[in-house]
C-alpha positions in Angstrom: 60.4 -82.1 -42.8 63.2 -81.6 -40.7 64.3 -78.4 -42.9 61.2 -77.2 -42.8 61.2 -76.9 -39.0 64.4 -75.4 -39.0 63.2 -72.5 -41.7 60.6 -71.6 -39.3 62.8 -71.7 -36.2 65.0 -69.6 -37.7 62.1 -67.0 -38.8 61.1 -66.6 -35.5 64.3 -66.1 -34.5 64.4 -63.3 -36.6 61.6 -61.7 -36.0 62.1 -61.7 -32.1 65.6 -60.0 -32.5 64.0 -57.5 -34.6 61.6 -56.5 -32.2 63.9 -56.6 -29.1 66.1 -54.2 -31.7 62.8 -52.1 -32.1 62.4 -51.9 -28.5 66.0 -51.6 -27.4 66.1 -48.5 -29.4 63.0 -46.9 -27.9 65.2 -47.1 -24.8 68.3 -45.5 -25.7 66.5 -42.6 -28.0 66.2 -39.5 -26.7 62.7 -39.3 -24.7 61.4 -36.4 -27.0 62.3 -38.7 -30.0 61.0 -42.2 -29.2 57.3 -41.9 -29.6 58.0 -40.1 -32.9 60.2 -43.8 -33.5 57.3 -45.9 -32.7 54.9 -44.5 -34.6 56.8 -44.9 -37.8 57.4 -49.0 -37.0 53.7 -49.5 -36.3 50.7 -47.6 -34.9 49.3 -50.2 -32.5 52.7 -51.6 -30.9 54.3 -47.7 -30.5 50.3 -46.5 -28.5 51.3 -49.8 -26.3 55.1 -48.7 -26.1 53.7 -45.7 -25.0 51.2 -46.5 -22.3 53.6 -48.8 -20.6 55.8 -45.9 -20.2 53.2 -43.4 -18.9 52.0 -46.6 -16.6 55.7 -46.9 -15.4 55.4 -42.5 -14.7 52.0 -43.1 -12.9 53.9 -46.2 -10.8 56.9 -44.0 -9.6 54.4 -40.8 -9.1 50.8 -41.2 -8.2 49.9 -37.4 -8.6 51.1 -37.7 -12.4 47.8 -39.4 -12.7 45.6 -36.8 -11.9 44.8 -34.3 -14.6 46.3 -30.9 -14.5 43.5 -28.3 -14.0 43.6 -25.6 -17.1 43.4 -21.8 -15.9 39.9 -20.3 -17.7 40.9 -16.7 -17.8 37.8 -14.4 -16.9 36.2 -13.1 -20.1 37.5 -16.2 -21.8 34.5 -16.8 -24.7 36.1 -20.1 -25.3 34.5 -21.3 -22.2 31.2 -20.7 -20.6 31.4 -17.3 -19.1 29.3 -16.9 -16.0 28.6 -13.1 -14.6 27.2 -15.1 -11.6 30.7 -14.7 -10.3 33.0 -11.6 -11.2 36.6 -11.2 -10.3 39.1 -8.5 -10.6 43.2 -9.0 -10.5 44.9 -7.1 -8.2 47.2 -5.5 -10.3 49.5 -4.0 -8.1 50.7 -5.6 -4.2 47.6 -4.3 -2.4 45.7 -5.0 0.8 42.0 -6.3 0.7 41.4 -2.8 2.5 43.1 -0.9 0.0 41.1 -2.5 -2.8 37.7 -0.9 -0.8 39.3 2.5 -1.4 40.4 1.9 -4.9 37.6 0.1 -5.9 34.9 2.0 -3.9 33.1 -1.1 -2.8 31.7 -1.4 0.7 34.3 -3.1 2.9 32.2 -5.6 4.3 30.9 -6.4 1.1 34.4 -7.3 -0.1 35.5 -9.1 3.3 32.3 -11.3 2.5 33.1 -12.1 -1.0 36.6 -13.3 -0.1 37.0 -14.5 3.3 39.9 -16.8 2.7 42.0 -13.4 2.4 43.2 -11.7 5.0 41.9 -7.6 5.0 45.3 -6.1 6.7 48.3 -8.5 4.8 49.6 -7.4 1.5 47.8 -9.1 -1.9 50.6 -10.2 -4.6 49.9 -9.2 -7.9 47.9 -11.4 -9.7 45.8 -12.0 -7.1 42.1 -12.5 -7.7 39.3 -10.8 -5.9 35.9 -11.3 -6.0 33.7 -8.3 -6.5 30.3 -9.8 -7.4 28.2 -12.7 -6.7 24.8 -13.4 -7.9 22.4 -12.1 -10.4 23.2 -8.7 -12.1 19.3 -8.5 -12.9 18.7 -6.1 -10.0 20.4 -3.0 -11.5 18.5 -0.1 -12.2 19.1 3.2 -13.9 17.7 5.7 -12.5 17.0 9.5 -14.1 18.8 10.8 -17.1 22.5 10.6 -18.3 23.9 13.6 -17.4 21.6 13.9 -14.1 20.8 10.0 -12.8 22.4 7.4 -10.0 22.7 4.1 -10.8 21.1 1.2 -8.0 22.8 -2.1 -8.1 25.7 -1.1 -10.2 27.4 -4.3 -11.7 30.9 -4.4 -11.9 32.4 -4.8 -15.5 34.6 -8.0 -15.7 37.7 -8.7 -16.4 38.5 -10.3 -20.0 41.5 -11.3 -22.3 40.2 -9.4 -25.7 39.8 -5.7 -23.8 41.3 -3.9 -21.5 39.6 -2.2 -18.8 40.5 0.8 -17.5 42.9 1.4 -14.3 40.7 3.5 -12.3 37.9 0.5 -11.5 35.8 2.7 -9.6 34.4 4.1 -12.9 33.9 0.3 -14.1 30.1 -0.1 -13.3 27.0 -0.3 -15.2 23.6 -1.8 -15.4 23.6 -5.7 -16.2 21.6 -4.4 -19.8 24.4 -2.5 -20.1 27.3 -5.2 -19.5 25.5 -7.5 -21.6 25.4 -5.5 -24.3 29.1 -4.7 -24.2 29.9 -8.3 -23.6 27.9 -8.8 -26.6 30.1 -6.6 -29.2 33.2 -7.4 -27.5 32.9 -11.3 -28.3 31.9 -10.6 -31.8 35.0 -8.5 -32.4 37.3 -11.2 -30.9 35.6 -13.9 -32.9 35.8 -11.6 -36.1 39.4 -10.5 -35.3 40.9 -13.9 -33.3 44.4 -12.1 -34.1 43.4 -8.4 -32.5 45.2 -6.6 -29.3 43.1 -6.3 -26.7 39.9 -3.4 -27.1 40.8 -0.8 -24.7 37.7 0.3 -22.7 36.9 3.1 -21.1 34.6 4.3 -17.9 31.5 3.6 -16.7 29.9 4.9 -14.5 30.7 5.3 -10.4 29.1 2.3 -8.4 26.5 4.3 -7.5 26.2 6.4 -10.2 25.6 9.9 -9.9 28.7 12.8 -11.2 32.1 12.1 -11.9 35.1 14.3 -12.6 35.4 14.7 -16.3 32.0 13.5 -17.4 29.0 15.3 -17.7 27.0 12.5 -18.1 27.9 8.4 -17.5 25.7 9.1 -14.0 23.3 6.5 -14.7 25.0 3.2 -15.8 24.3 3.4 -19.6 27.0 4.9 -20.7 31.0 3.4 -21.8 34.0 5.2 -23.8 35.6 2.6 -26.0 39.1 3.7 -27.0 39.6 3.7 -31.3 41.1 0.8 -32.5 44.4 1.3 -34.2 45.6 -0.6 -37.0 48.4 -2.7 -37.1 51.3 -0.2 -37.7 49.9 1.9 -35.1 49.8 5.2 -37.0 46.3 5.6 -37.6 43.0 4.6 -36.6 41.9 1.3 -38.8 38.7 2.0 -40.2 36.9 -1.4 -41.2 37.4 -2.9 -37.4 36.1 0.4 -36.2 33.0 0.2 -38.3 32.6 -3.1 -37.5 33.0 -3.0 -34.0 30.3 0.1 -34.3 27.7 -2.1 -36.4 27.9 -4.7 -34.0 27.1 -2.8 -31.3 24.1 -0.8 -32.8 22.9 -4.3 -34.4 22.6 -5.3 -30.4 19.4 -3.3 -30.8 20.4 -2.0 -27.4 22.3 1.3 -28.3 20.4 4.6 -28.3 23.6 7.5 -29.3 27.2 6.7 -30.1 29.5 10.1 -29.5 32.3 10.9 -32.2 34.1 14.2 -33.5 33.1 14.4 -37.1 36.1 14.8 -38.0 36.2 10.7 -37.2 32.7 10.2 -38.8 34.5 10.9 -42.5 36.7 7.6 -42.7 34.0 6.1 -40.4 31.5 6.8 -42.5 33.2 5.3 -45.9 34.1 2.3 -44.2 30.4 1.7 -43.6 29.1 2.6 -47.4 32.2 0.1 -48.6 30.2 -2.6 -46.1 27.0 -1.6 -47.2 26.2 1.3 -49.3 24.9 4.7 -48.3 21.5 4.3 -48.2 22.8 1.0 -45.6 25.3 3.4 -43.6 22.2 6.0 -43.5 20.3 3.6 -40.4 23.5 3.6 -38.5 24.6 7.1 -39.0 21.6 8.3 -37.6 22.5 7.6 -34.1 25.9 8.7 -34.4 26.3 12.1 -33.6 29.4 15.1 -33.3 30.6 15.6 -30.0 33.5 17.9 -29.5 36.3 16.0 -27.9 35.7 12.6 -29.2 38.7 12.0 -31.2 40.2 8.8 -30.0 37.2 7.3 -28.6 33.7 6.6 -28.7 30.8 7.1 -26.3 28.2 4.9 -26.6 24.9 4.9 -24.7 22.6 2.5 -24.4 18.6 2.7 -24.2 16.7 2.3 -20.6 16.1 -1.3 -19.8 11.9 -2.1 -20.4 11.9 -2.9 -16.4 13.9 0.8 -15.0 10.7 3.0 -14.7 12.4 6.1 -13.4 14.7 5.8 -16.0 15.3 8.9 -18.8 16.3 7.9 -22.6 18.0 11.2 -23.3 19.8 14.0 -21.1 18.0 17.1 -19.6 18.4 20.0 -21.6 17.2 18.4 -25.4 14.1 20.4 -26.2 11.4 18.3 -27.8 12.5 19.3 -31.8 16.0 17.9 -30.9 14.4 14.4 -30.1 12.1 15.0 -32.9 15.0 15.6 -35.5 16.9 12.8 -34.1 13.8 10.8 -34.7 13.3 11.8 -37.8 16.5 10.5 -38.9 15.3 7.1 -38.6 13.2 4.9 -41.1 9.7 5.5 -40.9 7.9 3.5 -38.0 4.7 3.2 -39.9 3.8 7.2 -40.3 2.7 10.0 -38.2 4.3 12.5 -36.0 7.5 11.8 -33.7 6.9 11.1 -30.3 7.5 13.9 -28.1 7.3 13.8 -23.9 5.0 12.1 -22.3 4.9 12.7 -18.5 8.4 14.1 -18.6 10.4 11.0 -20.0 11.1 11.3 -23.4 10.8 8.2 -25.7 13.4 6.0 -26.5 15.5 6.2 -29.8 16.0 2.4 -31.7 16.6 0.9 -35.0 13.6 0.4 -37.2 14.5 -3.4 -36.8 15.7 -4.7 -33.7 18.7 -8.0 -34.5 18.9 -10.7 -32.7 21.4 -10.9 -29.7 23.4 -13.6 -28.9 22.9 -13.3 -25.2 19.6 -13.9 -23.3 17.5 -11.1 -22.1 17.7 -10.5 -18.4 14.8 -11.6 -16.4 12.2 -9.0 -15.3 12.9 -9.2 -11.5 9.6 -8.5 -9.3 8.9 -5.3 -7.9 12.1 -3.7 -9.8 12.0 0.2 -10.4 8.6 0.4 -8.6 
C-alpha cells in the first residue's frame, strides 16, 4: 500500500515539473514564437496561456483594450458604401479656400460641410474633405449633350478600384449617372480582384453647361473611361475591355458608347469569343465611331424617367440618324421607329433591360417640373 502511494506521489511529481517546464519555456521563447509553442502542447492550456498574457497587456495598458478602429477607404465595396456622404482627398497641401477654386464648389457650401477645418491654414495631403451630404436624387439633366446644364450635379467619389481624374471640377454627374458607373466599376473589381485601378475620365462641370475640349458632357450623362491595359502594358487587353463594356450596357442605363473603329476590331472579337456574333450584334449597336477615341471610351447614359427637360441625343441628328440607330436594335414588337415627338427625341435601350445591382433612385416630388 505504502508503494502504491509513493508511485502516485512520484507521478504527480512528474507531471507538475513538466508543466512548470512547459510554462517556463513559454517565458523564455521568443514572444513571436511562444503561442506557436503552445499550441503544439495542447489547444485549451496554450488559448489560456494566451489570454493571461493579453490580460497582463490590458493590466499594464488600459487603451490596449479598446479595439483599433479599421480605416474604410471611400469606394471600398467590401463595406457598405453610402453616397449619403462623399469625400475627396486633398491631394496636394491646399487650403479649404483653394479647394473652392479647384473644385468649383461654392465656398460656403464647403465651409458648411467641414467646419472643423480651418478656410485660411494649409490642408496636409491626405486630408479628407467633404463635398456632399445628403441625397443625390435631386440631380437633373437638363437639355441635350452637347447643348444642356446639369442642376444638382453630384460629385463622383473617391474609390480604391479607379482613379478619378486630377481636374475634379469636371467630376460631376447626375446621381443616375453615378450609380450606373458605380455599378460597372464594382463588377470589374469583383471580376478582376487583382486589377490596377480603372482610370476615369471627366464628367461634366458642376453645373453643367460647356467645357474646354468637349463638345458635349454639358448635361451630366456623359464619362470617358480610359482603355484598360493588359498586364505588360503594351497593348490594350481585350477580354477586360469587353467586359468592362458589357457590364455597363447590361446596366440597362447606357444609351451610346464612343470608340474609333479602329478599337471596335479587337473589341469586337473579344465580344463574339464571349458570345457569338449574333450576341455581340445587341451590344455593337450602341457602339459607334468617333474620331479621336483611341484610348478611351465615351459612354452616355439615357435621361433619368423623372428629368423632363431632358434630351436623349445631341442637336444636330436628323430624324433618319435616330431611326438607323434604332433600327440597329432587336425588334420591339414591329412598326416604324420612333421619331420626335414635341422636340425630344426617344430614348435608345436594349430590347431587354438586366437587372442592376443597385436600387433605383426615388422619384423626388416636383423634380424637373
Amino acid at each position: 500500500m505504502l508503494g502504491a502511494w509513493l508511485a502516485g506521489g512520484l507521478f504527480l511529481a512528474m507531471v507538475a515539473g513538466g508543466v512548470a517546464f512547459v510554462v517556463g519555456s513559454l517565458h523564455s521563447e521568443d514572444p513571436a514564437t511562444a503561442e506557436a509553442s503552445v499550441l503544439v502542447v495542447d489547444g485549451q492550456a496554450s488559448a489560456a496561456v494566451v489570454d493571461d498574457a493579453a490580460s497582463s497587456a490590458v493590466a499594464k495598458n488600459p487603451e490596449a483594450a479598446q479595439p483599433v478602429p479599421q480605416p474604410v477607404e471611400p469606394g471600398d465595396t467590401d463595406h457598405t458604401r453610402s453616397l449619403e456622404k462623399i469625400v475627396w482627398i486633398v491631394a496636394t497641401p491646399s487650403t479649404l479656400d483653394e479647394l473652392v477654386q479647384a473644385w468649383s464648389l461654392p465656398r460656403e457650401v464647403l465651409v458648411a460641410l467641414n467646419p472643423a477645418l480651418p478656410p485660411a491654414d494649409q490642408l496636409a495631403a491626405g486630408t479628407e474633405v467633404v463635398v456632399h451630404t445628403g441625397s443625390i436624387a435631386m440631380s437633373e439633366s437638363v437639355g441635350p449633350p452637347n447643348d444642356g446644364r446639369l442642376l444638382g450635379g453630384v460629385p463622383f467619389p473617391e474609390g480604391r478600384t479607379w482613379l478619378l481624374p486630377p481636374d475634379r471640377s469636371r467630376a460631376f454627374a447626375t446621381g443616375e449617372t453615378l450609380l450606373a458607373v458605380l455599378a460597372a466599376l464594382d463588377g470589374y473589381a469583383t471580376n478582376y480582384p487583382d486589377a490596377a485601378p480603372i482610370q476615369l475620365g471627366e464628367l461634366s462641370a458642376r453645373r453643367g453647361g460647356p467645357i474646354y475640349g468637349h463638345q458635349s458632357h454639358q448635361a451630366g450623362r456623359d464619362i470617358d473611361i480610359r482603355l484598360v491595359v493588359a498586364p505588360a502594358g503594351d497593348r490594350f487587353d481585350a477580354e477586360r475591355n469587353w467586359f468592362l463594356v458589357k457590364t455597363l450596357i447590361d446596366g440597362g442605363e447606357v444609351v451610346s458608347i464612343f470608340l474609333n473603329r479602329s478599337q471596335q476590331v479587337w473589341l469586337r472579337a473579344a465580344a463574339e469569343a464571349d458570345l457569338g456574333a449574333l450576341g455581340a450584334d445587341r451590344y455593337f449597336a450602341l457602339i459607334s465611331h468617333e474620331r479621336g477615341h483611341t484610348i478611351h471610351i465615351h459612354v452616355r447614359f439615357r435621361c433619368p424617367d423623372s428629368d423632363y427637360r431632358c434630351v436623349a441625343y445631341s442637336l444636330g441628328e436628323t430624324d433618319e440618324e435616330v431611326a438607323k440607330l434604332l433600327s440597329k436594335l432587336p425588334s420591339r414588337g414591329g412598326g416604324n421607329p420612333p421619331i420626335r415627338k414635341n422636340g425630344k427625341l426617344p430614348t435608345l435601350r436594349p430590347k431587354t433591360k438586366p437587372e442592376r445591382p443597385t436600387t433605383k433612385l426615388p422619384r423626388p416630388p416636383g423634380k424637373g417640373r
